[in-house]
C-alpha positions in Angstrom: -3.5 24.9 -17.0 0.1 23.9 -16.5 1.4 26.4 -19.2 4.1 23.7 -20.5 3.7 22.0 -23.4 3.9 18.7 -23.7 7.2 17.6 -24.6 6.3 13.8 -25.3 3.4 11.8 -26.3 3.9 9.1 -24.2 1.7 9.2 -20.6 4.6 10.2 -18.1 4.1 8.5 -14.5 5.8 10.4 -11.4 6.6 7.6 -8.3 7.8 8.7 -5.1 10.3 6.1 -3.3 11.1 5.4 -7.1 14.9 4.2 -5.5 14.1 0.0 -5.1 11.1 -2.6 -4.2 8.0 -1.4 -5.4 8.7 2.0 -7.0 11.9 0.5 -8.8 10.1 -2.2 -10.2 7.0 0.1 -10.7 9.4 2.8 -12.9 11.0 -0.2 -15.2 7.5 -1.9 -16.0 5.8 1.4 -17.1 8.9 2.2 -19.1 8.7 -1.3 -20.8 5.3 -0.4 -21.4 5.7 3.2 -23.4 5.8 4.9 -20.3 8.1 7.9 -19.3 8.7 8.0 -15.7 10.0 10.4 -13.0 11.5 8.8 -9.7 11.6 10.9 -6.5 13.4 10.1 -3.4 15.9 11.3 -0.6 18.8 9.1 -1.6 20.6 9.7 -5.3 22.3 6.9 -5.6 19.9 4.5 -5.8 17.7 6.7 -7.8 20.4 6.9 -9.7 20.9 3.2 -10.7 17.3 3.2 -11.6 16.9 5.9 -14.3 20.5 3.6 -15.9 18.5 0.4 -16.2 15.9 2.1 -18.9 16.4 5.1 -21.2 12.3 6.3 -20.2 13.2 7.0 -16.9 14.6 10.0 -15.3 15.0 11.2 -11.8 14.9 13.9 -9.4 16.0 13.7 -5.6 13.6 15.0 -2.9 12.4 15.1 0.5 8.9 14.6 -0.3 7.8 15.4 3.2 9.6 18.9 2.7 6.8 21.5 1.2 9.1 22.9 -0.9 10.7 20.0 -2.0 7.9 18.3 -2.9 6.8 21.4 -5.0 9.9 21.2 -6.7 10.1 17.9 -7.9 6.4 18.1 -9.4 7.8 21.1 -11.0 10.6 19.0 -12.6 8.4 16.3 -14.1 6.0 19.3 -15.5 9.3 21.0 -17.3 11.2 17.8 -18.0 8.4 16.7 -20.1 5.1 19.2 -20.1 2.7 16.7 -18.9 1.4 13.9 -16.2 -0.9 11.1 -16.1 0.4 9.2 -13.0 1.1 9.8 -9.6 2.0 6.9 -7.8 2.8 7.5 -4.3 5.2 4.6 -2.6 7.1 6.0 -0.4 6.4 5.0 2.9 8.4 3.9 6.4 8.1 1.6 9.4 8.1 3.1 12.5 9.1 1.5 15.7 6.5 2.5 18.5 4.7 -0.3 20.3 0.9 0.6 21.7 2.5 0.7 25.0 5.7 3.4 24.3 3.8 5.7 22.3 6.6 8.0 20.3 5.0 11.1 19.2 8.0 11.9 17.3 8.1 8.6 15.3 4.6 8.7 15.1 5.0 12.1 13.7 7.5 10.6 10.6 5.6 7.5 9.9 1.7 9.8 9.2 4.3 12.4 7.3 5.7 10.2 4.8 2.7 7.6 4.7 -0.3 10.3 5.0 0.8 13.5 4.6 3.1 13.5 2.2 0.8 11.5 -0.1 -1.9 14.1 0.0 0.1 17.0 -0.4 1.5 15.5 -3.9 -1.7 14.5 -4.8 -2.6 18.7 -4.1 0.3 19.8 -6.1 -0.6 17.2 -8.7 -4.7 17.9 -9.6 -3.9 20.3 -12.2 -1.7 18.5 -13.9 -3.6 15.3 -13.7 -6.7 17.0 -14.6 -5.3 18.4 -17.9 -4.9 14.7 -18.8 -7.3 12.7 -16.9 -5.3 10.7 -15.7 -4.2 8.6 -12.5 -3.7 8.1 -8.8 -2.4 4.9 -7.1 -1.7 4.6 -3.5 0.3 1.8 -2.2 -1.6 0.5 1.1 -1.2 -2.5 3.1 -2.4 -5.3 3.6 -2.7 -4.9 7.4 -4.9 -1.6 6.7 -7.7 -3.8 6.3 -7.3 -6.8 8.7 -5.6 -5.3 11.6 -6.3 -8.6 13.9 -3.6 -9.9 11.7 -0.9 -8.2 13.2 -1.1 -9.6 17.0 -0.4 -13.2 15.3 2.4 -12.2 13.1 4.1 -9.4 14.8 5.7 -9.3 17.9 4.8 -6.8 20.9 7.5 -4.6 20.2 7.0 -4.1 16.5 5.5 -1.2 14.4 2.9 -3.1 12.6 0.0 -1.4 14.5 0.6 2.3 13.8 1.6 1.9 10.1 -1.2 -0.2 10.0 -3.2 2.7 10.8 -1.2 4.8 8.8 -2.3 3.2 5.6 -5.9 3.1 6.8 -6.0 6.8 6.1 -4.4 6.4 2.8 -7.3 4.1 2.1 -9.9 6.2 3.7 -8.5 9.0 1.2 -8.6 6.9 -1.7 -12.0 6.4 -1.3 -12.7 9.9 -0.5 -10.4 11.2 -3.9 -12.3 9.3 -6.1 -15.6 10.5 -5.0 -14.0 14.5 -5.0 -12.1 14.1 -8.1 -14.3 12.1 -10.3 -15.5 15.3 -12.4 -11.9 16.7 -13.0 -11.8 13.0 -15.3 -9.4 11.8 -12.0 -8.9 8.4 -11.1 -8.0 7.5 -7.6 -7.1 3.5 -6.2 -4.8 2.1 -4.5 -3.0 -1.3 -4.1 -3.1 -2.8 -0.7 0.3 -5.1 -0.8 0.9 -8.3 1.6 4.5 -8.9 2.8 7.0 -7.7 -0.5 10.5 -8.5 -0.3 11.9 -5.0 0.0 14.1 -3.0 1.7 11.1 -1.1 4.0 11.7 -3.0 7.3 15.1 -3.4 7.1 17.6 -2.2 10.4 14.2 -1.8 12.3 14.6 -5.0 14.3 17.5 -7.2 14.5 18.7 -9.5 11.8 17.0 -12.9 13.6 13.9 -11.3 14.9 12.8 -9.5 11.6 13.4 -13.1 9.6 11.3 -14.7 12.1 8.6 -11.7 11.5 8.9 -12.5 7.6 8.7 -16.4 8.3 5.5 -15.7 10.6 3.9 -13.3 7.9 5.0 -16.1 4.7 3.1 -18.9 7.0 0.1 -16.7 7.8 -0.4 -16.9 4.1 -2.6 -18.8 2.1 -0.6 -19.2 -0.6 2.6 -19.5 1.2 5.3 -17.3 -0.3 6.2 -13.5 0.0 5.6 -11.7 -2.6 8.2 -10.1 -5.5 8.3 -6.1 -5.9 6.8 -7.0 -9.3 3.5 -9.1 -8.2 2.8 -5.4 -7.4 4.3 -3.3 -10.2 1.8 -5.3 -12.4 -1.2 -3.8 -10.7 0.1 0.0 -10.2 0.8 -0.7 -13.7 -3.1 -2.2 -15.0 -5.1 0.7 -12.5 -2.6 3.8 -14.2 -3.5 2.2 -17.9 -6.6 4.3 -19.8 -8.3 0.8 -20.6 -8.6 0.9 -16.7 -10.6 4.4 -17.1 -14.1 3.0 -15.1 -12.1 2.0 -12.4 -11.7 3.9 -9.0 -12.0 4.0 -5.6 -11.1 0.8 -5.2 -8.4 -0.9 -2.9 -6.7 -4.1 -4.9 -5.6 -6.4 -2.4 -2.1 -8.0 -3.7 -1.2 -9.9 -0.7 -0.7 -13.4 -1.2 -4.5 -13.8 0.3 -3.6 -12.1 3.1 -6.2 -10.4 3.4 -9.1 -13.1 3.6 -10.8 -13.2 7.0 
């Protein structure tokens, strides 16, 4: 038992990298939608400008891959408003270490915030998600599930293969959640996304090279455009909704058909 009581009626979502692409567009679709909603990130500003574009949505800054931090912000949510029924974890980073130039210290971020991170908040969240049965969305890639993908699109030096891997695990727990969780009334699934114009990749490669890394990815596609932050938001949105309630362990692909052998 979480000991607070609720504060609202309306389902309250938490969303980690709540500060732009997916999460942002995430945050304003479930507030449009009766939805109060917690962002979490490291920056304030942005997190900021968010929680001003919709009276539902509040905001709390934090290092998600700090223990304590995390603790803290699920804390926040629980006293802000004595319940949750969403967690949807976003945040996630690019790394830059090639198969050749193995980085343990990048390697090290990119499984903290993609992996590690996720599960722990998904720990400090059962309860609480329990009381309500309620939700989990992880936002995978595309790339998790067709890894051949990446020699065609990405050049040598990029990060595609690691994160690529990195978001195989988050699948691999998805799965594995929604077996383990099933009899707390806990729904676990994920949404596998194709290239999203966000900021995610930006600064990892310069200005030319990563346009030509978007223009490879956009032509590898069947349907031949990148997608918006909201193609996605759409499906967080349907798998966190009750009248989803017999769906979980799956892995939505949203990619544009990227993912089609």
């Amino acid at each position: 038992m979480t000991g607070h009581p609720p504060k609202t009626e309306s389902p309250v979502a938490l969303i980690t990298g709540g500060g732009s692409g997916i999460g942002r567009a995430t945050a304003v679709r479930l507030a449009d939608h009766g939805w109060r909603v917690m962002v979490v990130g490291r920056r304030e500003t942005p997190l900021k400008e968010v929680a001003a574009l919709r009276s539902a949505i509040s905001y709390t800054v934090a290092d998600i891959t700090d223990a304590d931090q995390a603790r803290q912000a699920v804390d926040h949510v629980i006293a802000e408003y004595g319940r949750l029924d969403a967690l949807v974890n976003n945040a996630g980073m690019l790394a830059p270490t090639p198969l050749y130039a193995v980085n343990v210290d990048d390697l090290t971020r990119l499984f903290g915030v993609n992996v590690f991170a996720a599960a722990r908040l998904v720990s400090l969240c059962l309860n609480h998600l329990a009381e309500t049965a309620g939700s989990i969305v992880n936002v995978s890639s595309a790339l998790s599930q067709r890894p051949g993908l990446r020699a065609v699109v990405f050049d040598a030096s990029w990060a595609g293969l690691f994160y690529g891997a990195s978001k195989a695990a988050l699948d691999y727990l998805t799965r594995s959640w929604a077996v383990e969780f099933a009899d707390r009334r806990i729904r676990v699934n994920a949404v596998a996304s194709g290239p999203i114009e966000t900021p995610l990749a930006d600064g990892l490669l310069p200005a030319d090279q990563l346009a030509q890394v978007k223009q490879n990815l956009v032509a590898s596609l069947p349907l031949r455009r990148p997608g918006e932050p909201e193609d996605v938001a759409r499906w967080i949105h349907t798998l966190v909704d009750p009248a989803s309630s017999w769906v979980t362990g799956q892995i939505i692909a949203v990619d544009g058909g990227m993912a089609i052998p």
